[in-house]
PyMOL CGO cylinders between C-alpha atoms (Angstrom):
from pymol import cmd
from pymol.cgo import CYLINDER

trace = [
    CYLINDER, -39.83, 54.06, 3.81, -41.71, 52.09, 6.50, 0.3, 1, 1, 1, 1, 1, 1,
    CYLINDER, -41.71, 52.09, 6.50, -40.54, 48.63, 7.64, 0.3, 1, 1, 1, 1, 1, 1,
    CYLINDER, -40.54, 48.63, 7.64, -43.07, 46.36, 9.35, 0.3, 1, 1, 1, 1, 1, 1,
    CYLINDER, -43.07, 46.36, 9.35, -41.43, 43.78, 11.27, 0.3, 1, 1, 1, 1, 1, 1,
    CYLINDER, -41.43, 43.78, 11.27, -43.25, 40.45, 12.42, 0.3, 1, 1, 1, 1, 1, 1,
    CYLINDER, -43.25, 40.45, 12.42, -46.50, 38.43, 12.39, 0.3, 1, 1, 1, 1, 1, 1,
    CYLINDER, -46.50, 38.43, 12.39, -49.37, 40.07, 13.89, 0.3, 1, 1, 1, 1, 1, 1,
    CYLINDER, -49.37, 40.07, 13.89, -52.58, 39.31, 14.16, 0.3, 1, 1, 1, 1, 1, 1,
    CYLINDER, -52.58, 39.31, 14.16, -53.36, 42.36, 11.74, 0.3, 1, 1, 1, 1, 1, 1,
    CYLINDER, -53.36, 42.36, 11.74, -50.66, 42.14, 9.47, 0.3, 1, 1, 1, 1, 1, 1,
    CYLINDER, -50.66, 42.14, 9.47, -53.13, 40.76, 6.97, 0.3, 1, 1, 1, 1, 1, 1,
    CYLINDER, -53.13, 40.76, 6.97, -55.20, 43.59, 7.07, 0.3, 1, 1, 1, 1, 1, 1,
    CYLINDER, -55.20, 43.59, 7.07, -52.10, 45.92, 6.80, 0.3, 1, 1, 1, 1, 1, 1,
    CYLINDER, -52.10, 45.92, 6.80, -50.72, 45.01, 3.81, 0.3, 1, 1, 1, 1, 1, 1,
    CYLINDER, -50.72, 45.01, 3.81, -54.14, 44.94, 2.50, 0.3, 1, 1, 1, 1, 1, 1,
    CYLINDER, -54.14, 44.94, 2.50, -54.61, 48.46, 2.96, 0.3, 1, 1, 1, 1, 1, 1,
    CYLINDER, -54.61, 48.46, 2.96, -51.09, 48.93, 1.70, 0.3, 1, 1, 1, 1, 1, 1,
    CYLINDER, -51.09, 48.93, 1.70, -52.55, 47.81, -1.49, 0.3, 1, 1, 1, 1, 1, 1,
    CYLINDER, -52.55, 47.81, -1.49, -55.52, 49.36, -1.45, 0.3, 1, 1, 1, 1, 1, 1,
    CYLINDER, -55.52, 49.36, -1.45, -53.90, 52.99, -0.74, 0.3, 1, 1, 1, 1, 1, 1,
    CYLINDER, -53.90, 52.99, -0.74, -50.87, 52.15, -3.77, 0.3, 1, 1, 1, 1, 1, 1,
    CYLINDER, -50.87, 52.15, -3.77, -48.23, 52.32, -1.04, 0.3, 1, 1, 1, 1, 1, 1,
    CYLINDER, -48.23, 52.32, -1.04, -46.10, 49.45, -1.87, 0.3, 1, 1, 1, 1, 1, 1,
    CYLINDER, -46.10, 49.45, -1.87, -43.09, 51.22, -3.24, 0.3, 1, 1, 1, 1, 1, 1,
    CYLINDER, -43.09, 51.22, -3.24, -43.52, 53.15, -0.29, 0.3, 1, 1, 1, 1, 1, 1,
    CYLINDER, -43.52, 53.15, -0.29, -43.64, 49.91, 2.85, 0.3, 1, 1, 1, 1, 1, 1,
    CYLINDER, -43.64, 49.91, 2.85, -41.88, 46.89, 2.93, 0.3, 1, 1, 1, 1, 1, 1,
    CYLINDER, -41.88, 46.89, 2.93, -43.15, 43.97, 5.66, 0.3, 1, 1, 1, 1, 1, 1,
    CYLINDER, -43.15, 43.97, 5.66, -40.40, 41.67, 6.94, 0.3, 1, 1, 1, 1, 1, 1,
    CYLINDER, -40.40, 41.67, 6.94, -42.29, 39.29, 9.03, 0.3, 1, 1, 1, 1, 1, 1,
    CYLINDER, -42.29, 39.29, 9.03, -39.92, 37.34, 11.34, 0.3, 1, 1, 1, 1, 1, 1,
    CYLINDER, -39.92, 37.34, 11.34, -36.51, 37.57, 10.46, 0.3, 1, 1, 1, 1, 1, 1,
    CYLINDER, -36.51, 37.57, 10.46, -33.29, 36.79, 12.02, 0.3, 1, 1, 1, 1, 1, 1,
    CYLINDER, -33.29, 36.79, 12.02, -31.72, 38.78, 14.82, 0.3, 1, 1, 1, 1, 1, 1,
    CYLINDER, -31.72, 38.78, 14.82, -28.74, 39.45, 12.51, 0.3, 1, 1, 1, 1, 1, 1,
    CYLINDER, -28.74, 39.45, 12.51, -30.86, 40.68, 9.87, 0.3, 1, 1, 1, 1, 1, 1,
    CYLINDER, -30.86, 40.68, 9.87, -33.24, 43.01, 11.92, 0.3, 1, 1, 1, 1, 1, 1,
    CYLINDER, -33.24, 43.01, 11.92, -30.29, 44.58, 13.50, 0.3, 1, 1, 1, 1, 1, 1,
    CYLINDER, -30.29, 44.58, 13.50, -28.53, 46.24, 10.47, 0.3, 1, 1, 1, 1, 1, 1,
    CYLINDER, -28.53, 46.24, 10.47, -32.39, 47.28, 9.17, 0.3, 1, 1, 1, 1, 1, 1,
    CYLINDER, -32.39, 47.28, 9.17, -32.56, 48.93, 12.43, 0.3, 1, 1, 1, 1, 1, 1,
    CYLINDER, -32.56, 48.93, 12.43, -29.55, 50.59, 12.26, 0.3, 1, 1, 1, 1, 1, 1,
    CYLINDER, -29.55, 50.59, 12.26, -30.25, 52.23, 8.87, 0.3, 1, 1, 1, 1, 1, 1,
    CYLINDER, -30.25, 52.23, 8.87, -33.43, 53.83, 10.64, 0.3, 1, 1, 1, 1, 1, 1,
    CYLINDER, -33.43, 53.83, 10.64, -34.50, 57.28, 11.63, 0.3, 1, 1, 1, 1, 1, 1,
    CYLINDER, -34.50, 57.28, 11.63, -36.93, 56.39, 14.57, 0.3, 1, 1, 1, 1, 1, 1,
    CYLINDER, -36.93, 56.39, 14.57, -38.36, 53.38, 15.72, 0.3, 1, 1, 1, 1, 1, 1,
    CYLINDER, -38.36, 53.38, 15.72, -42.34, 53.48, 16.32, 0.3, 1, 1, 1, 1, 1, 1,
    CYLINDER, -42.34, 53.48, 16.32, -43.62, 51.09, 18.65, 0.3, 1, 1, 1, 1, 1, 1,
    CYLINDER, -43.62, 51.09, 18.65, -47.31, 51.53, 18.61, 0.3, 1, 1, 1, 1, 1, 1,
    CYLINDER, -47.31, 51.53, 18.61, -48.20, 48.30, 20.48, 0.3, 1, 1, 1, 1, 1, 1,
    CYLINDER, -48.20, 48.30, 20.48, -51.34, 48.38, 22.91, 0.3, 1, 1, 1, 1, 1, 1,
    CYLINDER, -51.34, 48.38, 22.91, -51.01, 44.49, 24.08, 0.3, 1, 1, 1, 1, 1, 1,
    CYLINDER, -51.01, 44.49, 24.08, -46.78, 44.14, 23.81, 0.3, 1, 1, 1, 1, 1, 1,
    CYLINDER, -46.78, 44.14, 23.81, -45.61, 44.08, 27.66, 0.3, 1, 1, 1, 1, 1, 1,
    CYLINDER, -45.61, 44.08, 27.66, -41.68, 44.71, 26.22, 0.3, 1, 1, 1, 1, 1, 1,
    CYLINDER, -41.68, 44.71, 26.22, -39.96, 44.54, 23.15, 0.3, 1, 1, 1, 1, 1, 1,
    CYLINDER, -39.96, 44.54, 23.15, -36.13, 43.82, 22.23, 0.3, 1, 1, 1, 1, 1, 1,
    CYLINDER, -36.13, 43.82, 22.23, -36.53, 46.42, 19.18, 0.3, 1, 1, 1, 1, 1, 1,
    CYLINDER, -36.53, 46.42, 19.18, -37.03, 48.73, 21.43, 0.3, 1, 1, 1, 1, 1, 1,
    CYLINDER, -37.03, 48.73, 21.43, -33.85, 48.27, 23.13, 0.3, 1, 1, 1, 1, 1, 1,
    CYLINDER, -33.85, 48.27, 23.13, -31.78, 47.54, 20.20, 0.3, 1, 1, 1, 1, 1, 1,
    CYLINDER, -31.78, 47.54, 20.20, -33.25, 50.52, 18.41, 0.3, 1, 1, 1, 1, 1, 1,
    CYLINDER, -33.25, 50.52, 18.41, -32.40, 53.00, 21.49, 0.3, 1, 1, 1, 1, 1, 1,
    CYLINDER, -32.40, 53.00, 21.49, -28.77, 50.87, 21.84, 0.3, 1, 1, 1, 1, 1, 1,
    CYLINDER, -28.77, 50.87, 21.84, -28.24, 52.23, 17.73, 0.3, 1, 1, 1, 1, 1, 1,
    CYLINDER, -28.24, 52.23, 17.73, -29.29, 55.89, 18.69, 0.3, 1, 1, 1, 1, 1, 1,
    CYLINDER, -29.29, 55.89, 18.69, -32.39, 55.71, 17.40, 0.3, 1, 1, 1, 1, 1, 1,
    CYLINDER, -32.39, 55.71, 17.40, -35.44, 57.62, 19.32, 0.3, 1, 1, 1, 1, 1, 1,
    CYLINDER, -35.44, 57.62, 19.32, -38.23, 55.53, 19.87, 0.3, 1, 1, 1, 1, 1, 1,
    CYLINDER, -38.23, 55.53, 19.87, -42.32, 56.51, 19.82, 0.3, 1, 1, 1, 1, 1, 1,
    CYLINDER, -42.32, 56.51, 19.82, -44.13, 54.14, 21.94, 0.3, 1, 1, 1, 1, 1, 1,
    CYLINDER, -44.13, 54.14, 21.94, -47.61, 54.21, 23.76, 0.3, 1, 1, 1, 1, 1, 1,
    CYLINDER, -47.61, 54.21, 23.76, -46.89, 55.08, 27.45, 0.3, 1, 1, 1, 1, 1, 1,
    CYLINDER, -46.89, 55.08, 27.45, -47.80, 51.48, 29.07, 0.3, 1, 1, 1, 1, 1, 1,
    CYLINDER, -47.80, 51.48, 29.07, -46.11, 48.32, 30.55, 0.3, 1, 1, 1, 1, 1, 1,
    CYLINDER, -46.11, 48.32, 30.55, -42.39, 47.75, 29.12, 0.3, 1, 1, 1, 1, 1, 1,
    CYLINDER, -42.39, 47.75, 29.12, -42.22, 50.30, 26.10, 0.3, 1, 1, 1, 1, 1, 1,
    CYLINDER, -42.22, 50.30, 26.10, -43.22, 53.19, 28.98, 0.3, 1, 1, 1, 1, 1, 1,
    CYLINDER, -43.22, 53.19, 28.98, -40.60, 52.11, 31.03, 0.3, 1, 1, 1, 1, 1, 1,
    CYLINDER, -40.60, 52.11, 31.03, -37.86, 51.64, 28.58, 0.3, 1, 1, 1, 1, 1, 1,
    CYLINDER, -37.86, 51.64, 28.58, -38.47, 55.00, 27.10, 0.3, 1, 1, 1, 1, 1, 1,
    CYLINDER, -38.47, 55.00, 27.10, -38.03, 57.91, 28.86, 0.3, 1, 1, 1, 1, 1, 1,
    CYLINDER, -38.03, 57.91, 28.86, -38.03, 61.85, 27.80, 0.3, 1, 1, 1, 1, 1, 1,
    CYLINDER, -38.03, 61.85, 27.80, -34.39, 61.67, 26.50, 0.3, 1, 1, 1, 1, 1, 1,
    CYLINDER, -34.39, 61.67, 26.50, -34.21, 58.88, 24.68, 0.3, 1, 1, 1, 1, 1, 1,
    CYLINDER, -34.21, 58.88, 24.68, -38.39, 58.76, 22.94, 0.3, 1, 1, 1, 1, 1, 1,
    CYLINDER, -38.39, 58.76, 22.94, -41.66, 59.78, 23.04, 0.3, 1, 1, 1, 1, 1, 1,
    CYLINDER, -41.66, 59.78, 23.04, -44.17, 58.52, 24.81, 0.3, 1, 1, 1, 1, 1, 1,
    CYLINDER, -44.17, 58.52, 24.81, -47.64, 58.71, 23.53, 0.3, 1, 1, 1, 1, 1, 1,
    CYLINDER, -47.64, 58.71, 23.53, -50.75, 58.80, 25.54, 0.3, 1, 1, 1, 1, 1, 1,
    CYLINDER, -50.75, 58.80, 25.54, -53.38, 59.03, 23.31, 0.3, 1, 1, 1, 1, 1, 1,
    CYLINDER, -53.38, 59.03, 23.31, -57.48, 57.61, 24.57, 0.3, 1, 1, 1, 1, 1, 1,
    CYLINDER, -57.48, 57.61, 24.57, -58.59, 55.91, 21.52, 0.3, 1, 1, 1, 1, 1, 1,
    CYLINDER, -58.59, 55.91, 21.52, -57.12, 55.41, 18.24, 0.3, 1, 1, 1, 1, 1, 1,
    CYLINDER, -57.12, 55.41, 18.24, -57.82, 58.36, 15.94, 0.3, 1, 1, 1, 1, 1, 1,
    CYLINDER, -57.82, 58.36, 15.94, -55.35, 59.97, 18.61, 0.3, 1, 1, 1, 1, 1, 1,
    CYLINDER, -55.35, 59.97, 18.61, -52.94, 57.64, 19.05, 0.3, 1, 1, 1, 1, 1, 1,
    CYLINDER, -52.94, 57.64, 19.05, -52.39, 57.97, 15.11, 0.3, 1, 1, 1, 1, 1, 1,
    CYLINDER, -52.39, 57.97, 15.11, -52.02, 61.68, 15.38, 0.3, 1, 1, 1, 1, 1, 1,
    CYLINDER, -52.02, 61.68, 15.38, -49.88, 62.15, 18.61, 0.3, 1, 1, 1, 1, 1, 1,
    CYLINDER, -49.88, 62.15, 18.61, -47.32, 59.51, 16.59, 0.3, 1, 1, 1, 1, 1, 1,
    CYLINDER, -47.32, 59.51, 16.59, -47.53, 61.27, 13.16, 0.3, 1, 1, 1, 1, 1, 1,
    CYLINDER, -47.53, 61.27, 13.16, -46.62, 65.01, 15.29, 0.3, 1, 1, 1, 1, 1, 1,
    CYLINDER, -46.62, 65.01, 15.29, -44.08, 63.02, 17.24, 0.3, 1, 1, 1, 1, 1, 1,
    CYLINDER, -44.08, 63.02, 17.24, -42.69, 61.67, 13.72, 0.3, 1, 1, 1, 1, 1, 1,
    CYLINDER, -42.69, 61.67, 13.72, -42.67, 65.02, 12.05, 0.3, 1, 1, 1, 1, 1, 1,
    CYLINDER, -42.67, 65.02, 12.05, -40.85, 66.88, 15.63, 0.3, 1, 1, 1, 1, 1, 1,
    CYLINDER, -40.85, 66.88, 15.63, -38.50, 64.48, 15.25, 0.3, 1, 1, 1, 1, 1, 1,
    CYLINDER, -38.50, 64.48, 15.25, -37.46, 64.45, 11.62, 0.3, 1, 1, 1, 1, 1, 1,
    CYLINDER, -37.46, 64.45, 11.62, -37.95, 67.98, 10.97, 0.3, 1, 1, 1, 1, 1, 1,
    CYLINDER, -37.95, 67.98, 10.97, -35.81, 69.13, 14.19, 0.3, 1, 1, 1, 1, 1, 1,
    CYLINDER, -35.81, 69.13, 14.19, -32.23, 67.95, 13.82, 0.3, 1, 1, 1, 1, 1, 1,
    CYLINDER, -32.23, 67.95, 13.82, -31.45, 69.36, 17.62, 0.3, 1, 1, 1, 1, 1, 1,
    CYLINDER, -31.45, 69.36, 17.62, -34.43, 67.40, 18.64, 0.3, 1, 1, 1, 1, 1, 1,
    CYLINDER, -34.43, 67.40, 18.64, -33.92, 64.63, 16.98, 0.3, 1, 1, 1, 1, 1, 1,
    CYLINDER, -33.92, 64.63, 16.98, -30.17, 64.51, 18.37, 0.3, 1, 1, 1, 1, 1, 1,
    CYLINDER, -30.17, 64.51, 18.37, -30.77, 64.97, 21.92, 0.3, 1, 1, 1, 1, 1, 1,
    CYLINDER, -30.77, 64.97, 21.92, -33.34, 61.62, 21.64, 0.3, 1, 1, 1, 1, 1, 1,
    CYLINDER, -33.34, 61.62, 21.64, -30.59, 60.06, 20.00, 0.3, 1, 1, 1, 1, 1, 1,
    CYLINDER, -30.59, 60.06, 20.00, -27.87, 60.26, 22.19, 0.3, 1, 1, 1, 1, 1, 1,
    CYLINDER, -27.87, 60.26, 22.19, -30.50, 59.82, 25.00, 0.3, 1, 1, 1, 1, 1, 1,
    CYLINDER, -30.50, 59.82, 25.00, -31.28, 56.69, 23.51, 0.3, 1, 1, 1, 1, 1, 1,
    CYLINDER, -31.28, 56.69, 23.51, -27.66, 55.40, 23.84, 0.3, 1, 1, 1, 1, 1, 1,
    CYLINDER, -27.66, 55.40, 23.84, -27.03, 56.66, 27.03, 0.3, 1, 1, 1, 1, 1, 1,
    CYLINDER, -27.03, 56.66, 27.03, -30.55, 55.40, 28.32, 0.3, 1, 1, 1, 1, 1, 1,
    CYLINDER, -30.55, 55.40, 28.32, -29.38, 51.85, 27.35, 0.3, 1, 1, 1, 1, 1, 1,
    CYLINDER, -29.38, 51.85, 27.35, -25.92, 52.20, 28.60, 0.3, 1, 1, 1, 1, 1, 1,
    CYLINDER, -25.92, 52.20, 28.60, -26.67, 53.55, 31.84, 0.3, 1, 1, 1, 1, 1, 1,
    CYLINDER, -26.67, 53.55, 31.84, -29.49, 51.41, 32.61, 0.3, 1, 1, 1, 1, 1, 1,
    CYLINDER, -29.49, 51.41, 32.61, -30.13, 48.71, 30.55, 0.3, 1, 1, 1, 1, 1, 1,
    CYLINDER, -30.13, 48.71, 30.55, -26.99, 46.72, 30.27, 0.3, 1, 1, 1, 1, 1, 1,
    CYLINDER, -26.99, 46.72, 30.27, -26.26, 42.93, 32.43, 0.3, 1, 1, 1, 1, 1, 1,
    CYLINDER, -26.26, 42.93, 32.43, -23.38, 44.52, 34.27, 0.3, 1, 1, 1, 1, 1, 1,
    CYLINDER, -23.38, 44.52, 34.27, -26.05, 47.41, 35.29, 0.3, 1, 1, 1, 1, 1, 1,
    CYLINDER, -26.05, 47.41, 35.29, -28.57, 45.30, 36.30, 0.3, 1, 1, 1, 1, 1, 1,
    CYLINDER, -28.57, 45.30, 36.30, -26.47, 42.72, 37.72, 0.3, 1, 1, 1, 1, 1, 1,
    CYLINDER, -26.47, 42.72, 37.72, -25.51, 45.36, 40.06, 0.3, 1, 1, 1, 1, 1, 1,
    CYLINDER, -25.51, 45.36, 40.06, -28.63, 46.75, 40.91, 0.3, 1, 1, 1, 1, 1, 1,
    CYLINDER, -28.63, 46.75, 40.91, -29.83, 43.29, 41.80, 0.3, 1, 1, 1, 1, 1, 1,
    CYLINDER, -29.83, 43.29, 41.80, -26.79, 42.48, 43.83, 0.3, 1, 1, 1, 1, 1, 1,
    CYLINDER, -26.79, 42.48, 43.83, -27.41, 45.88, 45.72, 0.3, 1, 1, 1, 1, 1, 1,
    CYLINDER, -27.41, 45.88, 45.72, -30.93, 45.08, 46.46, 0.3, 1, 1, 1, 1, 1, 1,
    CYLINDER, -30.93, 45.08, 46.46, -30.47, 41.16, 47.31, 0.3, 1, 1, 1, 1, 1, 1,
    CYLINDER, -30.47, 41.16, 47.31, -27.60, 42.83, 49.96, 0.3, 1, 1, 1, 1, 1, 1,
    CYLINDER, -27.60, 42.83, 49.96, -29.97, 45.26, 51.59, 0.3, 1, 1, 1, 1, 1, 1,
    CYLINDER, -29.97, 45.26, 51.59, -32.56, 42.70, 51.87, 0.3, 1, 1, 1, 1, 1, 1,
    CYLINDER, -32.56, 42.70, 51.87, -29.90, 40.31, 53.47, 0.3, 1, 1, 1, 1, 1, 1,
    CYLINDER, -29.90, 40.31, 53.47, -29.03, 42.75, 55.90, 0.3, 1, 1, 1, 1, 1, 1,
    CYLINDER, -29.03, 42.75, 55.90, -32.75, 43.63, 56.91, 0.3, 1, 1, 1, 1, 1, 1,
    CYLINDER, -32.75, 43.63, 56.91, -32.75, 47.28, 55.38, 0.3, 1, 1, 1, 1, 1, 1,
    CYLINDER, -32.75, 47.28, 55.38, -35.32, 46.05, 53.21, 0.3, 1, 1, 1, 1, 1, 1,
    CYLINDER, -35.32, 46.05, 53.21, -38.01, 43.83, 54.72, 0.3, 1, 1, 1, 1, 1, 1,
    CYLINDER, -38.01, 43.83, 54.72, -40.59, 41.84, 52.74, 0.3, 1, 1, 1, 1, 1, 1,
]
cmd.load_cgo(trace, "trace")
């Protein structure tokens, strides 16, 4: 089953071609929904595919990977940050009829290769939990407002 979340500019022509292909029983779109909502969809997920050229960062993304749940993103701004080789795949496709193929093999390694798919998983978590967190960023912030305080850092 595919889940399409929010209101793009092309979600129009989505579900149109949902209809025109007889995929309904097969896609369901959500549009906006609550936060509550979107996170027990998420957590009912196998991967989380985050094909978005324009989208600097997304908080699926981070609440997908938080839920063990590998991500496949294009490599660019926030998504190629967030996601790293343990917790995702990174796509880096130059137009779109490869973009669409690099995401369907990344789809089809990761639900046809349990091991695979595991690693990413508990990458995911980890990725999150190491890095991603207040307390861990907090921290990092509070280490490099210090060095910059005491002129190891100059501007």
């Amino acid at each position: 089953m595919l889940h399409i979340f929010g209101n793009g500019p092309l979600i129009e022509n989505h579900k149109a071609l949902v209809r025109k292909l007889k995929l309904r029983d097969n896609v369901l779109f959500y549009g906006n929904i609550e936060h509550e909502k979107l996170i027990s969809v998420i957590k009912k997920m196998d991967i989380l595919i985050h094909p978005s050229v324009r989208e600097g960062g997304s908080h699926s993304i981070m609440e997908a990977m938080a839920c063990g749940i590998p991500v496949i993103c294009l490599d660019n701004a926030g998504p190629g940050y967030m996601v790293d080789d343990n917790s995702g795949i990174k796509i880096n496709g130059k137009n779109n009829n490869e973009i669409i193929t690099e995401i369907a093999n990344a789809a089809f390694k990761l639900l046809t290769n349990n091991d695979f798919y595991e690693t990413l998983s508990n990458g995911a978590r980890s990725r999150v939990n190491e890095n991603f967190l207040w307390n861990q960023i907090g921290d990092r912030l509070n280490t490099l407002y210090q060095k910059v305080y005491h002129g190891e850092i100059s501007s």
